[in-house]
Phi, psi and omega in degrees: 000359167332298173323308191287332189318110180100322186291179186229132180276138179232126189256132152278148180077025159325300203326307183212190185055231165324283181329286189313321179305313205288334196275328170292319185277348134320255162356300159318296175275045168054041155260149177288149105326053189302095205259118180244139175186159188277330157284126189287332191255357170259324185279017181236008179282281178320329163290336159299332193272004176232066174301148193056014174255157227250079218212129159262089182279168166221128167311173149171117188287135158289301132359005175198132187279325177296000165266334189309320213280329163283349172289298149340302166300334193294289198322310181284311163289355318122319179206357124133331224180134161249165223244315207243124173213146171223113186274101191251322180310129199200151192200132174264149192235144190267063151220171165264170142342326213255325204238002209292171158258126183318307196309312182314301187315322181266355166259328170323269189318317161270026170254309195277292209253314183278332155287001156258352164292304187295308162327306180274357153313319199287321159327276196300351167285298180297314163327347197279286178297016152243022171025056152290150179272135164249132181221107192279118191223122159301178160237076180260215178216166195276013176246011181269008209217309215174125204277067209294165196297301174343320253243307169319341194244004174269094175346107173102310218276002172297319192268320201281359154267345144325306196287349161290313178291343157297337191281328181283355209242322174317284185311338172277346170299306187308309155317322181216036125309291177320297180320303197273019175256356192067000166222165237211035180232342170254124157324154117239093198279120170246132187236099188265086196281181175253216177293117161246151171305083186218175170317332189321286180344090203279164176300324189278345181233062153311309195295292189326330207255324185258357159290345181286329187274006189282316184296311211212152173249107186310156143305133147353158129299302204295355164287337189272335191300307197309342191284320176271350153311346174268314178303322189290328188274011175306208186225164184282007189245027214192104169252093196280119183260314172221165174224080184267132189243111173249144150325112202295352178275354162357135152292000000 
């Protein structure tokens, strides 16, 4: 994590779980931080949990591209750039396919897919005009890859392996896109968890989530932040494309 030492991050989803996690173990390793999330007050709880670390909060909807863009805009005055971006912010809608309502289907999406699309453009124009090494990590799920029969009994989780597969599909665009552009200084990581213990977890699938827990002991956030600290310490010539982390007691 040497390499990143000074440089600067910007996280989605900050606020708790996965997100909170990912700022802190930055911060630790001396990179600035930028923490985005829409609760003010969670993110200034979180600038406290790293004394003398370098976290930065920002209000911010991922879901409305004009905060992405003020967002972006903060960063680039304030720290000239970003080096890191972990697209992490992700949200579940309580219905099914067959009844659901389009407004939940269209805040889904643009929060899990079109607001992380707009973000790593915006990454990637800056990495770009500094002709920097860079690095983009999706935060997807192990439903970003195969959609298991469970998955039908779960409130919300109908639409939400869609907006992951899309996310995998992204990140592999995103990959040779760079490539076949020559260049070969910006990563693109995708970390695909299993169950992990967070907030994600809706009210509609308490019974599911906690009979899951009879079975297997979710991961930690801090098993996924470590994941992306690992992806982060490869060397540059070295790419972690995808990374999946499961419970090991997982079905």
């Amino acid at each position: 994590m040497e390499q990143w030492k000074g440089k600067t991050a910007i996280v989605t989803g900050a606020s708790a779980g996965i997100g909170a996690e990912i700022v802190k173990q930055l911060a630790k390793h001396d990179i600035k931080v930028f923490a985005l999330a829409r609760r003010a007050e969670r993110l200034q709880e979180l600038v406290k949990s790293v004394p003398g670390g370098q976290i930065y909060p920002l209000c911010c909807d991922i879901s409305k591209e004009e905060d992405i863009l003020r967002v972006f805009a903060e960063v680039k005055r304030i720290a000239g750039g970003v080096d890191i971006l972990i697209n992490n912010a992700g949200i579940i809608v309580s219905n099914f396919l067959f009844d659901g309502e389009t407004s939940d289907w269209e805040r889904l999406f643009k929060t899990n897919v079109i607001g992380l699309c707009v973000a790593t453009r915006e990454a990637c124009k800056s990495m770009m005009e500094r002709d920097v090494n860079g690095h983009i990590i999706h935060i997807n799920s192990v439903l970003g890859h195969h959609v298991p029969a469970f998955a039908a009994k779960l409130v919300g989780l109908n639409a939400y392996p869609a907006s992951k597969h899309a996310v995998t599909g992204l990140a592999e665009t995103l990959r040779l896109e760079l490539l076949n552009n020559n260049n070969n200084k910006i990563k693109v990581t995708s970390v695909s968890p299993g169950l992990v213990d967070t907030e994600l977890d809706t009210a509609a699938n308490k019974d599911f989530i906690a009979n899951a827990r009879t079975v297997m002991k979710p991961l930690d956030p801090i098993d996924v932040a470590n994941a992306v600290v690992y992806a982060l310490s490869t060397p540059p010539h070295a790419l972690v494309a995808e990374l999946t982390i499961r419970p090991i007691d997982e079905p």
